[in-house]
PDB file of N, H, CA, C and O in Angstrom:
ATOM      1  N   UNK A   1       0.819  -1.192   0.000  1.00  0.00           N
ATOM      2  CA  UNK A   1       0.000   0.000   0.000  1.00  0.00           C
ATOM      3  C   UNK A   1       0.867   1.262   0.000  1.00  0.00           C
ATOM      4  O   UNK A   1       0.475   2.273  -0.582  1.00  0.00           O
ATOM      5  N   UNK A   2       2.323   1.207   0.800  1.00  0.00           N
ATOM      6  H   UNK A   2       2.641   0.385   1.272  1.00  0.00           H
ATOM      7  CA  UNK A   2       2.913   2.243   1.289  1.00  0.00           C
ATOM      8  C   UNK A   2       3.363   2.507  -0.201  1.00  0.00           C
ATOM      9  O   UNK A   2       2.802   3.397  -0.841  1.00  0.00           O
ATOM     10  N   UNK A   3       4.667   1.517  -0.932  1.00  0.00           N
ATOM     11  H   UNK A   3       5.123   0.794  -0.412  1.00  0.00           H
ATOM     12  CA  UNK A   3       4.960   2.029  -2.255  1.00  0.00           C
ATOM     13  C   UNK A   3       4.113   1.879  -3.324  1.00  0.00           C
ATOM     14  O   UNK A   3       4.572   1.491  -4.399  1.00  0.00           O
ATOM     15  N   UNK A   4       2.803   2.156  -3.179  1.00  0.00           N
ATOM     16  H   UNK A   4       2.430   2.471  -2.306  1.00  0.00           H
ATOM     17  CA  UNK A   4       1.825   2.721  -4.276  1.00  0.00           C
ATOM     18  C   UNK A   4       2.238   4.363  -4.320  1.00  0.00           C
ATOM     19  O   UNK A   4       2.542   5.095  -5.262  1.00  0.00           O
ATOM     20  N   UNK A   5       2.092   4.636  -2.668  1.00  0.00           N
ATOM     21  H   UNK A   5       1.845   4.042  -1.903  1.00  0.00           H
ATOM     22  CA  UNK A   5       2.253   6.103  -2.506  1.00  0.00           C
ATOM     23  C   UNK A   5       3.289   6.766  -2.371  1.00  0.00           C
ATOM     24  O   UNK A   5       3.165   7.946  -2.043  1.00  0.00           O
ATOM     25  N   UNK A   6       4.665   6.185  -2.590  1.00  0.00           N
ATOM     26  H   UNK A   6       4.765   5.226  -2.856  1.00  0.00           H
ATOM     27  CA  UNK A   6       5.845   6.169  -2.923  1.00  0.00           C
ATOM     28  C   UNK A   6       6.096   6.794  -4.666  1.00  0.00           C
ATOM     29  O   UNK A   6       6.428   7.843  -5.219  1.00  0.00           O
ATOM     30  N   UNK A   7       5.758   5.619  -4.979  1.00  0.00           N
ATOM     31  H   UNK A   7       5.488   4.768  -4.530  1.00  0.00           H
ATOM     32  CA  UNK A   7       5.782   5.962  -6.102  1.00  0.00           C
ATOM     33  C   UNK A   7       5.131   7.142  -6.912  1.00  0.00           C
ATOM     34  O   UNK A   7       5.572   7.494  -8.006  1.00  0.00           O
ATOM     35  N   UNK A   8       4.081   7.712  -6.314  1.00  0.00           N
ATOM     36  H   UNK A   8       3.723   7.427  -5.425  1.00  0.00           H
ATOM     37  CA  UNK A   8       3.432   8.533  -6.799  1.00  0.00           C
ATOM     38  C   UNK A   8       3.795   9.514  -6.665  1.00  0.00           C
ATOM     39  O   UNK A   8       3.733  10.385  -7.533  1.00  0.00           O
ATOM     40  N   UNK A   9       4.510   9.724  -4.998  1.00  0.00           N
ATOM     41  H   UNK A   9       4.560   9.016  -4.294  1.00  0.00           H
ATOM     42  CA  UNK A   9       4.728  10.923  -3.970  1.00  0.00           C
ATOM     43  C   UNK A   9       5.533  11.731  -5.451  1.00  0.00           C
ATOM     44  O   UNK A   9       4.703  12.515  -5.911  1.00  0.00           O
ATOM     45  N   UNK A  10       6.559  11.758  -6.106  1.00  0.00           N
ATOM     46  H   UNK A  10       7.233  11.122  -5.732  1.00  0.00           H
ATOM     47  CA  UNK A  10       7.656  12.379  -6.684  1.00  0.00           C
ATOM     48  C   UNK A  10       6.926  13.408  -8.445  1.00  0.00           C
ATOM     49  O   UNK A  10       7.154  14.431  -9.090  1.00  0.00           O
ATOM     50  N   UNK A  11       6.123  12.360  -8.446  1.00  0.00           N
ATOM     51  H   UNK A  11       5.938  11.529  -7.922  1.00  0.00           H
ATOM     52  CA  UNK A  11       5.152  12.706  -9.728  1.00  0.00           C
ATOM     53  C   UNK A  11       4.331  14.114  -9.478  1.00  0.00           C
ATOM     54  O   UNK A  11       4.217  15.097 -10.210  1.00  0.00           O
ATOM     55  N   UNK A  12       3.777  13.824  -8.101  1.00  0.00           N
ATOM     56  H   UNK A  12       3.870  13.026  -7.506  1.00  0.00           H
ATOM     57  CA  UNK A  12       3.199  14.594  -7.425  1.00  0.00           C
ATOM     58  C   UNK A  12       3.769  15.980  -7.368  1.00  0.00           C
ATOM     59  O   UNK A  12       3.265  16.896  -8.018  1.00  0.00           O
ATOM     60  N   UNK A  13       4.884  16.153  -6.546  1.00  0.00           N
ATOM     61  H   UNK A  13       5.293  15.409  -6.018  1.00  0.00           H
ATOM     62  CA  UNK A  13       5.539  16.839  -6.735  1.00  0.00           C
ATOM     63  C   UNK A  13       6.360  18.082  -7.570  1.00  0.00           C
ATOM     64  O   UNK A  13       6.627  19.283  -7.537  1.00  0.00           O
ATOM     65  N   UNK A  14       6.512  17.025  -8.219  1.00  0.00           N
ATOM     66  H   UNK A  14       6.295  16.049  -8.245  1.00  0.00           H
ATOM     67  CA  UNK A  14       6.648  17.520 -10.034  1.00  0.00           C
ATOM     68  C   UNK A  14       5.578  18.419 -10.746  1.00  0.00           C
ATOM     69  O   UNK A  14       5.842  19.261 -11.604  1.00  0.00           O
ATOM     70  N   UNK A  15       4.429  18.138 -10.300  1.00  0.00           N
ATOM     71  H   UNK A  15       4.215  17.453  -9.603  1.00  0.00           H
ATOM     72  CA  UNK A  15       3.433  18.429 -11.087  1.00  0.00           C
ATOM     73  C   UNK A  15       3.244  19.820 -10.592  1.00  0.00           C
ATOM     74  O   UNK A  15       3.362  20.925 -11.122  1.00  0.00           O
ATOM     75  N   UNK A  16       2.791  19.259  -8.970  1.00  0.00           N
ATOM     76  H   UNK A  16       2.696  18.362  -8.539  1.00  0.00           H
ATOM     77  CA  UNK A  16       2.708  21.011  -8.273  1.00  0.00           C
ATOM     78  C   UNK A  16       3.899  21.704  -8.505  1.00  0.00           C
ATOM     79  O   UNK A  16       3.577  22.888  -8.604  1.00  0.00           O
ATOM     80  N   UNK A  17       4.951  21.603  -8.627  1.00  0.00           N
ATOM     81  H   UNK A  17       5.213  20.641  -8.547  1.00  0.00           H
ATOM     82  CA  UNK A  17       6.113  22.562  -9.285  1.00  0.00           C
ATOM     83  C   UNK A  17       5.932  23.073 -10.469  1.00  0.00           C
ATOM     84  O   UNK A  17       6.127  24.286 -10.541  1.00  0.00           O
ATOM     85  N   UNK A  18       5.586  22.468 -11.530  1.00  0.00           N
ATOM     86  H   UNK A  18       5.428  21.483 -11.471  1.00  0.00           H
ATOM     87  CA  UNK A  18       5.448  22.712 -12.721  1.00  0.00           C
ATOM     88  C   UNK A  18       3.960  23.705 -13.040  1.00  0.00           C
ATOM     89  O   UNK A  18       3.744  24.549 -13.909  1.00  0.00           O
ATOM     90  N   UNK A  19       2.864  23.028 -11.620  1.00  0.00           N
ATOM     91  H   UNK A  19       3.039  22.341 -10.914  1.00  0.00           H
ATOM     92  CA  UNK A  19       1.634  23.770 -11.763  1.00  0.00           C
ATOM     93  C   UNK A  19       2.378  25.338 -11.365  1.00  0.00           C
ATOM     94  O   UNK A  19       2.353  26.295 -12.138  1.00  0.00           O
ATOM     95  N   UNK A  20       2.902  25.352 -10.265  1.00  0.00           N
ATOM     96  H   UNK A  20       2.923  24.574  -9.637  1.00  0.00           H
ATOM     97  CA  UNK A  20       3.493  26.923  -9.548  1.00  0.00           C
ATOM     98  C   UNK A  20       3.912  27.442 -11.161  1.00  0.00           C
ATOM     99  O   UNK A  20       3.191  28.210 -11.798  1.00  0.00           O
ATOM    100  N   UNK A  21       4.943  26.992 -11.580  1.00  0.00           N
ATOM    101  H   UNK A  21       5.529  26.369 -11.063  1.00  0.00           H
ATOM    102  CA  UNK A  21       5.805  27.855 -12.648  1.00  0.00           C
ATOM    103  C   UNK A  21       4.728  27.847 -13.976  1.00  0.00           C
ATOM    104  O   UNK A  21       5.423  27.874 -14.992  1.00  0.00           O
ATOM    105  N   UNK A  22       3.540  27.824 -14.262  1.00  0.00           N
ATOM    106  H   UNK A  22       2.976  27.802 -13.437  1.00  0.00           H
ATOM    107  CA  UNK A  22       2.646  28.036 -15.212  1.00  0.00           C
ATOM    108  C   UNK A  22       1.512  29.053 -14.742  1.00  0.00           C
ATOM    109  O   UNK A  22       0.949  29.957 -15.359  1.00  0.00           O
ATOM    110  N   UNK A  23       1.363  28.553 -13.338  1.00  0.00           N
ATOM    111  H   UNK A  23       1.821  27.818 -12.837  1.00  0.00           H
ATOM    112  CA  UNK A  23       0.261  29.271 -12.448  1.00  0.00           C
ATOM    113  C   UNK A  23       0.452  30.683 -11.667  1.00  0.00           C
ATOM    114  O   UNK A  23       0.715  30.749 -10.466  1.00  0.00           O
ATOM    115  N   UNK A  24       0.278  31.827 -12.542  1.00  0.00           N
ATOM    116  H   UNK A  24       0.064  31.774 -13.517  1.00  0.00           H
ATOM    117  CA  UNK A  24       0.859  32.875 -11.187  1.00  0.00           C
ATOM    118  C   UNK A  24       0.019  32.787 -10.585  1.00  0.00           C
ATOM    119  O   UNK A  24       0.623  32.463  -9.562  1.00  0.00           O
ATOM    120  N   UNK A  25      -0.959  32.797 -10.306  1.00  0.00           N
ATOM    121  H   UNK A  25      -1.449  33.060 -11.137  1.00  0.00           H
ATOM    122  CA  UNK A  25      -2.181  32.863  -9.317  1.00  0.00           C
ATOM    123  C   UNK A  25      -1.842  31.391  -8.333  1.00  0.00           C
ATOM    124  O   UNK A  25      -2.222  31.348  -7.163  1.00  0.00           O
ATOM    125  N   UNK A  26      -1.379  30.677  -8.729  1.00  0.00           N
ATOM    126  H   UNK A  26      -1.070  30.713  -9.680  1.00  0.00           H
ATOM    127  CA  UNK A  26      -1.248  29.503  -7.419  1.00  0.00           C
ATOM    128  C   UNK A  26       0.003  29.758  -6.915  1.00  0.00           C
ATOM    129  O   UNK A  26       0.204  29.523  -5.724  1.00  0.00           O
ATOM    130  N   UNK A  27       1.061  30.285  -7.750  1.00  0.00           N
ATOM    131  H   UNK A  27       0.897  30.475  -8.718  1.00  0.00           H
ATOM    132  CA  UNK A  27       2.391  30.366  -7.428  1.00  0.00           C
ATOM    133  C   UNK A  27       2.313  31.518  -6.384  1.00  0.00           C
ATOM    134  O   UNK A  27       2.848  31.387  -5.283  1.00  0.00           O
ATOM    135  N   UNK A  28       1.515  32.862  -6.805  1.00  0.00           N
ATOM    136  H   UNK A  28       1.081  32.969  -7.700  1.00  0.00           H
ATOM    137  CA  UNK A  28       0.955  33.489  -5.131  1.00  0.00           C
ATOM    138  C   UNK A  28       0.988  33.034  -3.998  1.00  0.00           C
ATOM    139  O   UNK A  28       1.577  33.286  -2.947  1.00  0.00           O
ATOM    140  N   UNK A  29      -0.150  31.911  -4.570  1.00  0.00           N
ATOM    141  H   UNK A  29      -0.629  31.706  -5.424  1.00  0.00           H
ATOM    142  CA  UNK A  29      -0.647  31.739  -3.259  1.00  0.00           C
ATOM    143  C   UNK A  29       0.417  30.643  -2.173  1.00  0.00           C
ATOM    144  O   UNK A  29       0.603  30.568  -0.959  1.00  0.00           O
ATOM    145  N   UNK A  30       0.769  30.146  -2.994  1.00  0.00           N
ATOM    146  H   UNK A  30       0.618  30.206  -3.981  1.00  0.00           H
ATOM    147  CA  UNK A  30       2.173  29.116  -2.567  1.00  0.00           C
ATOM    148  C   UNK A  30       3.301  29.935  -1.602  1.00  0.00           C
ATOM    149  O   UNK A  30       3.729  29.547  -0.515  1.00  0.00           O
ATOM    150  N   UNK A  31       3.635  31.110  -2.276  1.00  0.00           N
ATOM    151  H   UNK A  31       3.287  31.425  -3.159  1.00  0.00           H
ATOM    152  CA  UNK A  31       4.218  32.244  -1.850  1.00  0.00           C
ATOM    153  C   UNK A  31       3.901  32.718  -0.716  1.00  0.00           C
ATOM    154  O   UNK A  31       4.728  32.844   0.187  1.00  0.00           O
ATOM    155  N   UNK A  32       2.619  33.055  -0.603  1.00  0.00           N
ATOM    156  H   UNK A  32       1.947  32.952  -1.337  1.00  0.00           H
ATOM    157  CA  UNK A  32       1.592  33.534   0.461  1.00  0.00           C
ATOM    158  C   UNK A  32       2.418  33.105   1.888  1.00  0.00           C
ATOM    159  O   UNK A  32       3.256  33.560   2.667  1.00  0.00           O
ATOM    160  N   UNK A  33       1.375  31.614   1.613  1.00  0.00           N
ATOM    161  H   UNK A  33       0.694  31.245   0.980  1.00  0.00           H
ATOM    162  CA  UNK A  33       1.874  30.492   2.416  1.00  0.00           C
ATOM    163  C   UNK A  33       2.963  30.253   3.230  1.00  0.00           C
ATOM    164  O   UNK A  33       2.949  29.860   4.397  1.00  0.00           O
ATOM    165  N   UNK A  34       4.108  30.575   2.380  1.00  0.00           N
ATOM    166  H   UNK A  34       4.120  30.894   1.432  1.00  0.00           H
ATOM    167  CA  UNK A  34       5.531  30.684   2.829  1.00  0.00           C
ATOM    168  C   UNK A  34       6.078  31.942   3.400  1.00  0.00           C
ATOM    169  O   UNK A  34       7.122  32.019   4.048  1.00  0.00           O
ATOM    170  N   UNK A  35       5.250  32.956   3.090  1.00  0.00           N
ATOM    171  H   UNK A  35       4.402  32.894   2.563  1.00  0.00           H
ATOM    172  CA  UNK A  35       5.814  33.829   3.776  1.00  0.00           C
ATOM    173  C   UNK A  35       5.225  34.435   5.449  1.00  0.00           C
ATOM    174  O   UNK A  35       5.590  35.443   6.054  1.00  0.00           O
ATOM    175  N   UNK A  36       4.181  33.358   5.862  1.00  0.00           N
ATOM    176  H   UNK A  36       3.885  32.539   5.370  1.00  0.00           H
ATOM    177  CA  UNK A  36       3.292  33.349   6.992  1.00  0.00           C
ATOM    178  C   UNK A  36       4.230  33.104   7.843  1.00  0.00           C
ATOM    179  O   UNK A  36       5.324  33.123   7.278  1.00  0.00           O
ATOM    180  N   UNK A  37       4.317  32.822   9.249  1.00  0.00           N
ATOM    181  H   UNK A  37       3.428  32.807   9.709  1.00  0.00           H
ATOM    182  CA  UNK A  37       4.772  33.080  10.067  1.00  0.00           C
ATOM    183  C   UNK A  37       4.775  31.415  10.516  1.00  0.00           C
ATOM    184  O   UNK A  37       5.845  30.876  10.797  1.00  0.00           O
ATOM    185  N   UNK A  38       3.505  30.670  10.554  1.00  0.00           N
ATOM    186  H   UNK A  38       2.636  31.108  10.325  1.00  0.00           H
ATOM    187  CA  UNK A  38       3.745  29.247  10.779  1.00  0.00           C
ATOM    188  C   UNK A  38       4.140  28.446  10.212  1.00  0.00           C
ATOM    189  O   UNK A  38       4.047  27.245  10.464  1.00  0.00           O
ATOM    190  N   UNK A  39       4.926  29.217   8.881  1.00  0.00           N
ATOM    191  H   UNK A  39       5.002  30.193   8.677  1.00  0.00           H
ATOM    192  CA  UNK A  39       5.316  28.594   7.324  1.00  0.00           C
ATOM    193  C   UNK A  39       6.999  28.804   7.963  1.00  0.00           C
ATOM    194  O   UNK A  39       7.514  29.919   8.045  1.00  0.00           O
ATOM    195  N   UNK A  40       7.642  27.640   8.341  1.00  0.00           N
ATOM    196  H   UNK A  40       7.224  26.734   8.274  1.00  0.00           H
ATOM    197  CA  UNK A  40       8.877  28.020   8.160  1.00  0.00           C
ATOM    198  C   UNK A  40       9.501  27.252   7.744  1.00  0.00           C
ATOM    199  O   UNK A  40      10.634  27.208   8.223  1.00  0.00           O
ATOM    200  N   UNK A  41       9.133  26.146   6.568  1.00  0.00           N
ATOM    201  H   UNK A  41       8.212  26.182   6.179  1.00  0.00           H
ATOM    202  CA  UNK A  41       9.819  25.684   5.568  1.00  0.00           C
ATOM    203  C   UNK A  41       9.111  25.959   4.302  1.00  0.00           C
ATOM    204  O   UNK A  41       7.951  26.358   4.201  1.00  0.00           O
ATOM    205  N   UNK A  42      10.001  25.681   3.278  1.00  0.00           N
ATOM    206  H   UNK A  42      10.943  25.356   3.360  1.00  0.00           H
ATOM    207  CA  UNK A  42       9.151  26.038   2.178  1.00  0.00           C
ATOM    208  C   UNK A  42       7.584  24.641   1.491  1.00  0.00           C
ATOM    209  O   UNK A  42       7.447  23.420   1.572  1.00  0.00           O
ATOM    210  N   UNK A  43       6.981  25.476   1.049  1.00  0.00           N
ATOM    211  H   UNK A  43       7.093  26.468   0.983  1.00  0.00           H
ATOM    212  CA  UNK A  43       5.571  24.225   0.892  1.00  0.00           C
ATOM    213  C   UNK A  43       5.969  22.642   0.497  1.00  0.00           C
ATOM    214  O   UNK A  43       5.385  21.660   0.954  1.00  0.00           O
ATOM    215  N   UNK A  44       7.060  22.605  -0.426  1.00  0.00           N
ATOM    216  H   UNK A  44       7.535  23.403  -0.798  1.00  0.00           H
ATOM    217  CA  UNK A  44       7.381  21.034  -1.040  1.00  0.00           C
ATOM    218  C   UNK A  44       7.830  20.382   0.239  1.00  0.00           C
ATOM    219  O   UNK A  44       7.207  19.375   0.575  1.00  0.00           O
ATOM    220  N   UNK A  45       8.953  20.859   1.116  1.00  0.00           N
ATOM    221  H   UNK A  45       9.459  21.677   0.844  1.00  0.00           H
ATOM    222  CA  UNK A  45       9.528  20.096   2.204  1.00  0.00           C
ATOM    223  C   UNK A  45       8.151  19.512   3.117  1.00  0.00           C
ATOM    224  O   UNK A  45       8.321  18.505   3.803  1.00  0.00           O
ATOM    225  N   UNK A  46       6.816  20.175   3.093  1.00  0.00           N
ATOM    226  H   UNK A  46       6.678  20.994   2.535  1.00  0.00           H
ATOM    227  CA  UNK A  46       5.710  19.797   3.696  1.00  0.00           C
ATOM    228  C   UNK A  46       5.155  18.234   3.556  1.00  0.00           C
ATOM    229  O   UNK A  46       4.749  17.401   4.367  1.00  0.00           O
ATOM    230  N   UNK A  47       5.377  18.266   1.855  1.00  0.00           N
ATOM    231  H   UNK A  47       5.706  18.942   1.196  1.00  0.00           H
ATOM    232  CA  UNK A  47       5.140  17.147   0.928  1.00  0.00           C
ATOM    233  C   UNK A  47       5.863  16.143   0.940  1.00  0.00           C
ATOM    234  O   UNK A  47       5.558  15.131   0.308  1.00  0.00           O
ATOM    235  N   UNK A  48       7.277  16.272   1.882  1.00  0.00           N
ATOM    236  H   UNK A  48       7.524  17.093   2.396  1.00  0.00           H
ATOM    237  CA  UNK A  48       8.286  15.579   1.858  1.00  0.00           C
ATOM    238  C   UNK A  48       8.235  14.769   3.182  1.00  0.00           C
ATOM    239  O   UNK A  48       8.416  13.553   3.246  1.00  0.00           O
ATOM    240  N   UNK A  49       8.027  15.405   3.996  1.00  0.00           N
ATOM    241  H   UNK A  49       7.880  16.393   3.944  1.00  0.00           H
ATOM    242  CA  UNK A  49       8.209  14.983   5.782  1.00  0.00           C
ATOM    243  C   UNK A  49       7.369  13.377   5.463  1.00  0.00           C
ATOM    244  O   UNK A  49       8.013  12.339   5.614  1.00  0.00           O
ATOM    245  N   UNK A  50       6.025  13.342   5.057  1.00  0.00           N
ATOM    246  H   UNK A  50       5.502  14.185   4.935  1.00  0.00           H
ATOM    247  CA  UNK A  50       5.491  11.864   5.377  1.00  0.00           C
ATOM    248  C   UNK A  50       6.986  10.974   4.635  1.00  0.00           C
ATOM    249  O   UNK A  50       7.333  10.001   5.304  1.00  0.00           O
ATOM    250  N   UNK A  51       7.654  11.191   3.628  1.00  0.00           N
ATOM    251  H   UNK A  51       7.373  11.981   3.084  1.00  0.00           H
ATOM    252  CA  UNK A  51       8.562  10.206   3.630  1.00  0.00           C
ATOM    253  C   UNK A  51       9.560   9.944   4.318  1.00  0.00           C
ATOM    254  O   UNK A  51      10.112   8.872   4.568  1.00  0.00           O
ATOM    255  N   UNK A  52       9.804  11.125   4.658  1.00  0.00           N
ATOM    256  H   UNK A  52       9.356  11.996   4.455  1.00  0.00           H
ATOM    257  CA  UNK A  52      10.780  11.128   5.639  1.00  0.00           C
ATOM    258  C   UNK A  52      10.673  10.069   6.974  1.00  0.00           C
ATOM    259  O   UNK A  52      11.526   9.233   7.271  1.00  0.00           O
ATOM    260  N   UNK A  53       9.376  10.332   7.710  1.00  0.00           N
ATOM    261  H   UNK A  53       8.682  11.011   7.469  1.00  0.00           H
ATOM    262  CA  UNK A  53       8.881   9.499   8.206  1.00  0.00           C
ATOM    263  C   UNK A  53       9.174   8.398   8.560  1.00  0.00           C
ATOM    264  O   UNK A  53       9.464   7.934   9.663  1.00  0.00           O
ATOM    265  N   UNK A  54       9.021   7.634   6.778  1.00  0.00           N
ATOM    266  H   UNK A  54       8.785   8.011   5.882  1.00  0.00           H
ATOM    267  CA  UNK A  54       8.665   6.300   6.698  1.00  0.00           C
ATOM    268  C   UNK A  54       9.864   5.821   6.715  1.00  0.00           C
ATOM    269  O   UNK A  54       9.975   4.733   7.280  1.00  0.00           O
ATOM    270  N   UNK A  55      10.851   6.308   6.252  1.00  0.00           N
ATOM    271  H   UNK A  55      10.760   7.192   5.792  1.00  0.00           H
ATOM    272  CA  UNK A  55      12.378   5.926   6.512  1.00  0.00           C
ATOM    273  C   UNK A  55      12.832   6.059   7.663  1.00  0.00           C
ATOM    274  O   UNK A  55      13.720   5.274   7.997  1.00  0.00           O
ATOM    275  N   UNK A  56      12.308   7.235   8.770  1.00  0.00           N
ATOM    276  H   UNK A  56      11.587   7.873   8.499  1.00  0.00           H
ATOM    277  CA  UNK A  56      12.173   6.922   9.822  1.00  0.00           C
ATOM    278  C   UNK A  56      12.423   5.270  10.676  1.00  0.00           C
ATOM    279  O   UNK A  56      13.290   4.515  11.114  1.00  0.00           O
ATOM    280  N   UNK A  57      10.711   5.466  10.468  1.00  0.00           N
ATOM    281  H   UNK A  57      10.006   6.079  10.112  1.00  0.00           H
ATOM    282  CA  UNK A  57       9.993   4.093  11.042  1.00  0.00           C
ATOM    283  C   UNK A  57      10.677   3.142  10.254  1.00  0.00           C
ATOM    284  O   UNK A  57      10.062   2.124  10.571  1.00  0.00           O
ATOM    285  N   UNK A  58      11.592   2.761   9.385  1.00  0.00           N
ATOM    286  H   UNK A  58      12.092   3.588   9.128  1.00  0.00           H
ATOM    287  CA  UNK A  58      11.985   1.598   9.110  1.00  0.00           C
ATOM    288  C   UNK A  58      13.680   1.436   9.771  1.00  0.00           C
ATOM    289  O   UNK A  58      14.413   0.450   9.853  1.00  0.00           O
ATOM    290  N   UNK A  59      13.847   2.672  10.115  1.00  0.00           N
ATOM    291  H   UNK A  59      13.252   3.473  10.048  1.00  0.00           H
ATOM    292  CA  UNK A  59      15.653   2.494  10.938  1.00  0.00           C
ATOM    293  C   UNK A  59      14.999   2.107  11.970  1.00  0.00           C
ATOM    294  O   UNK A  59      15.405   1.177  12.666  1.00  0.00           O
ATOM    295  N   UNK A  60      14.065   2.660  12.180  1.00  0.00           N
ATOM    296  H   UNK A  60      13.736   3.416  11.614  1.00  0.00           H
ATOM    297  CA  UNK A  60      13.479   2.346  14.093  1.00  0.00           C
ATOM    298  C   UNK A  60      13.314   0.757  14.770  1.00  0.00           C
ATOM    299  O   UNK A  60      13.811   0.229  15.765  1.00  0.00           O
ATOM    300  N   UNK A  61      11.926   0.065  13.225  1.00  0.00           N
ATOM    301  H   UNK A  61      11.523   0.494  12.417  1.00  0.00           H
ATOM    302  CA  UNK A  61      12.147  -1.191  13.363  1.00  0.00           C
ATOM    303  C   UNK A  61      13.502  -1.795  13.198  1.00  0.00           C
ATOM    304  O   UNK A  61      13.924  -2.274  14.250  1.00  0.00           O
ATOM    305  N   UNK A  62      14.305  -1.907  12.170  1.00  0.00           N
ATOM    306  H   UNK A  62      13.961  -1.518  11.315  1.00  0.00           H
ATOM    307  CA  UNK A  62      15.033  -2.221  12.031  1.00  0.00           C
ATOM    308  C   UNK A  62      16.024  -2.607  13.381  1.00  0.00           C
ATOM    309  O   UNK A  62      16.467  -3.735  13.598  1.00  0.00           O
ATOM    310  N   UNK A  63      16.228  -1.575  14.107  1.00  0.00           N
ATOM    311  H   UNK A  63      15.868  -0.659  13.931  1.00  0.00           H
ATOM    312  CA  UNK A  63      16.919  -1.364  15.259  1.00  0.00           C
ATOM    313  C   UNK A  63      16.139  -2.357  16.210  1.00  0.00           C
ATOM    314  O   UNK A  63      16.880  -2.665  17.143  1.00  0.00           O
ATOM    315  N   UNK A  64      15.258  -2.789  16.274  1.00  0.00           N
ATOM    316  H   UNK A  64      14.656  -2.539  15.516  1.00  0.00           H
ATOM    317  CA  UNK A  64      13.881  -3.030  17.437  1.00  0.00           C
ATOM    318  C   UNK A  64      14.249  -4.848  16.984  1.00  0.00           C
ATOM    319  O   UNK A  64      13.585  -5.756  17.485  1.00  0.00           O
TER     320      UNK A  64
END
């Protein structure tokens, strides 16, 4: 189930990047976002943390 969403995660990514650099109106608002005060990474690293995660949780088991 997990690398269904693995695999996708990067596509994903891609896309909303590519949407920002076509989109000024989303690329705003993306902007927006980042320049808020509870924004203190930029929006993709947001998109990134669940993997991070999961590599996490697999040193953890691993270790266990």
């Amino acid at each position: 189930m997990l690398t269904a969403h693995l695999q996708k995660h990067s596509e994903a990514l891609l896309e909303l990047e590519r949407t920002c650099r076509s989109s000024r109106k989303l690329d705003g608002l993306c902007r927006d976002f980042e320049l808020q005060k509870v924004c203190y990474l930029p929006l993709n690293i947001f998109f990134l943390r669940p993997l991070h995660r999961l590599m996490h949780y697999k040193q953890i088991l691993e270790r266990l």
